[in-house]
Every structure is written in structure tokens, then in C-alpha cells.
C-alpha positions as CSV (number, residue, x, y, z in Angstrom):
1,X,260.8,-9.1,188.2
2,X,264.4,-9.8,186.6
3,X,267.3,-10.2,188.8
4,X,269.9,-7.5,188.6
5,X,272.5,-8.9,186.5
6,X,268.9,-9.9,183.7
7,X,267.4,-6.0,184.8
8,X,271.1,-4.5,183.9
9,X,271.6,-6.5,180.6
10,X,267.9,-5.8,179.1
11,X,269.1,-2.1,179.9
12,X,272.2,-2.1,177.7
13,X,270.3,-4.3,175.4
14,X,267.7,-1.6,175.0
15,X,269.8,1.6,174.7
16,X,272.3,-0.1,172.0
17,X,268.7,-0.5,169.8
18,X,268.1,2.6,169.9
19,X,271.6,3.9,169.4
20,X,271.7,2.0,166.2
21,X,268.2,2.9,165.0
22,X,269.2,6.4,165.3
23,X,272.3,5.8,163.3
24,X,270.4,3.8,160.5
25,X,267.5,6.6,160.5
26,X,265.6,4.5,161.3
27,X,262.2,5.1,163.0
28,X,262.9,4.3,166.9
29,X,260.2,5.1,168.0
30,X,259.2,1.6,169.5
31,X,263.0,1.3,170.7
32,X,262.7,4.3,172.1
33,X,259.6,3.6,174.1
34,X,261.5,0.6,176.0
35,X,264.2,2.8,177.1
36,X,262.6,4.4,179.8
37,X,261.2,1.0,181.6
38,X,264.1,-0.8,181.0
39,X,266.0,1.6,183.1
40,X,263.5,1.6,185.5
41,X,263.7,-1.6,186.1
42,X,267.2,-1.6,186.4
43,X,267.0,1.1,188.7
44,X,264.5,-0.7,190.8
45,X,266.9,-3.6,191.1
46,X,269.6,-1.9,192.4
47,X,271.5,-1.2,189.4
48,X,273.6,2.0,189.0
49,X,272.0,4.1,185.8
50,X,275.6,5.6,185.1
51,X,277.7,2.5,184.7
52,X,274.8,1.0,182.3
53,X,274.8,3.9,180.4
54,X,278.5,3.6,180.1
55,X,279.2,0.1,179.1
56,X,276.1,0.6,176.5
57,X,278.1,3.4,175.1
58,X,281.5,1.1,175.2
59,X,279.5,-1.8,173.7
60,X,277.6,0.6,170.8
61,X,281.3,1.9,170.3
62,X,282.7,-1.5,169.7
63,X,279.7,-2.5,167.2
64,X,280.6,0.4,165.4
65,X,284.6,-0.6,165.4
66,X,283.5,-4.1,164.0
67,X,281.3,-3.1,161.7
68,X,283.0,0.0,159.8
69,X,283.3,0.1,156.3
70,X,279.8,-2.2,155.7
């Protein structure tokens, strides 16, 4: 089992994916099926589900910053 600080990361990892394959249209479908057991595993670790879901939001935000206009 990760540590927190891995559990946390694989979390935000997960939920940007599937932020941007909804954006693209793309199917997220497989993306979507990691969501749910990456957060458990945060969860399990001690992570708090709210801040993840925040700095994923923050980071996704940022990407899109970056990356307008391409």
C-alpha cells in the first residue's frame, strides 16, 4: 500500500485524466474506472478527499491556463 503523500498524488493524478478526457471528448471510461480506487486509497491512508479534490481542480485549472489557445 502507497504511503500518503504516493496515495494523495496518484489521486490528483487520476482525477486531472479524467478532467481532461472529458474536455477532449474523449472516451474516459477507463480513467474513469481509476477514480474511485484511487480515492479510496487515499482515503484509507489518511488523506482528506476535499483538499485532493481541490488542488486537482487548481492543478486541471492551471493546465488549462498554460495550454489555451492550442
Amino acid at each position: 500500500m502507497p504511503n500518503a503523500d504516493q496515495a494523495r498524488e496518484n489521486a490528483i493524478r487520476v482525477l486531472i485524466a479524467s478532467q481532461k478526457a472529458d474536455r477532449a471528448g474523449r472516451a474516459a471510461d477507463p480513467v474513469h474506472r481509476q477514480v474511485v480506487p484511487a480515492l479510496d486509497q487515499a482515503k484509507a491512508a489518511g488523506c482528506n478527499l476535499r483538499s485532493i479534490h481541490a488542488d486537482a481542480d487548481r492543478r486541471y485549472g492551471q493546465w488549462l491556463i498554460d495550454n489555451a489557445g492550442r
